[in-house]
C-alpha positions in Angstrom: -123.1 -48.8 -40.1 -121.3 -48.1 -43.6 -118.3 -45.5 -43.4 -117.9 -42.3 -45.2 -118.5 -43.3 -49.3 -115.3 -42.8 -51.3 -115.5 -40.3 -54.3 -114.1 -42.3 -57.7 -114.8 -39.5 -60.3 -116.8 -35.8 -60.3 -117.6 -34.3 -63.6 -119.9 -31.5 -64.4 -123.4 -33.5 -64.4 -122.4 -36.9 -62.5 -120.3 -38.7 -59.3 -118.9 -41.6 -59.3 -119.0 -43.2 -55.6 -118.2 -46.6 -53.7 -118.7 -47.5 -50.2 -117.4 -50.9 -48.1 -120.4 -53.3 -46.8 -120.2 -52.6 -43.1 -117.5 -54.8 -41.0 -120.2 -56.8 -39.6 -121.7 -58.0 -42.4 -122.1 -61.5 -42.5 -120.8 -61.8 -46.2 -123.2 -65.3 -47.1 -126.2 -63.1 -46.8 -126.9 -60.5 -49.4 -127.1 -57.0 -48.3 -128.8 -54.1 -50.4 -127.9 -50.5 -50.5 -129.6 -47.5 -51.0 -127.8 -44.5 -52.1 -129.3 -41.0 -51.3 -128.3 -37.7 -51.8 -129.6 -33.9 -52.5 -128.5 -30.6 -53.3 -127.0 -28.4 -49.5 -128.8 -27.2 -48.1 -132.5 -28.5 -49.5 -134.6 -30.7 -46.9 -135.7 -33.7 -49.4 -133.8 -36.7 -50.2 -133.6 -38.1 -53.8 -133.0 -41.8 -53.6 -131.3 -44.3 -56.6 -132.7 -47.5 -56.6 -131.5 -50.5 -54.2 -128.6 -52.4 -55.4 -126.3 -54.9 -54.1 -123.2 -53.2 -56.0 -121.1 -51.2 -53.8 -120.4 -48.9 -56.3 -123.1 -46.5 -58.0 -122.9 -43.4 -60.7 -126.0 -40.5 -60.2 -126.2 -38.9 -63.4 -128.4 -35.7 -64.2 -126.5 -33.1 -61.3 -126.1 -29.4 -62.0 -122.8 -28.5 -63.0 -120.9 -26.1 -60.1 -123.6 -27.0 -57.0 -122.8 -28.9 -53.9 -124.7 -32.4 -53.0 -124.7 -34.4 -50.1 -124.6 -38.0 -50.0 -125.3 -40.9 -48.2 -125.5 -44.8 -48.2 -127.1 -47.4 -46.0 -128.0 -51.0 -46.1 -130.3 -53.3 -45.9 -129.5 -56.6 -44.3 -131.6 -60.0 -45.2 -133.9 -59.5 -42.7 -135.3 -56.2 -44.3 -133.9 -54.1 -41.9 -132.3 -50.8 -42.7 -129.3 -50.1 -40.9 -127.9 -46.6 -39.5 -126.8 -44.1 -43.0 -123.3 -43.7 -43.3 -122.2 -40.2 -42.6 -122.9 -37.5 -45.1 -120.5 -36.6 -47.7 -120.3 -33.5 -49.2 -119.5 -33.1 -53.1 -118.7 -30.3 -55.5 -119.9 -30.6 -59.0 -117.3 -29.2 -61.5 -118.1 -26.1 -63.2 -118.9 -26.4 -66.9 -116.4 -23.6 -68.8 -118.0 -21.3 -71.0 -117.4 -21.7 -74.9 -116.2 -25.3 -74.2 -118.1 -27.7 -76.2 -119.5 -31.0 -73.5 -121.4 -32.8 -75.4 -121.1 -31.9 -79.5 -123.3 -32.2 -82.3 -122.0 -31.6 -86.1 
């Protein structure tokens, strides 16, 4: 099982997370991860695609709402192993009359 992901950066519309490869791992074989999250409270599971990076960015998050996260892995054999525990992450709010992205 993976621990609790680490939270590396938050902005209004993205999070920045990385996660260890679980203790047992045997390191010589390449393990995938598949990071999941979706807003509190809703029932369905968005999913980014496998990776073997253990750090990932999800992009395209409302500003000010609360997502939960979590990661698991695959090992060689194809099997998925038990998802880490869920995380629970803020979104910053975006301030009105402040300019995010610009366009002159």
């Amino acid at each position: 099982m993976i621990g609790v992901p680490t939270v590396l950066h938050v902005t209004s519309s993205s999070v920045e997370l990385s996660y260890d490869a679980p203790w047992y791992s045997d390191h010589s074989k390449e393990i995938k991860y598949k990071l999941e999250y979706r807003m509190f409270g809703d029932d369905e599971w968005q999913s980014m695609p496998e990776t073997i990076s253990l750090r990932q960015v999800v992009t395209g998050l409302n500003d000010d709402t609360i997502y939960t996260f979590v990661v698991s892995a695959k090992y060689a054999g194809g099997q998925w192993g038990s998802p880490s525990p869920r995380l629970n992450i803020k979104t910053k709010v975006i301030e009105p009359g402040k300019c995010y992205v610009c366009v002159r």
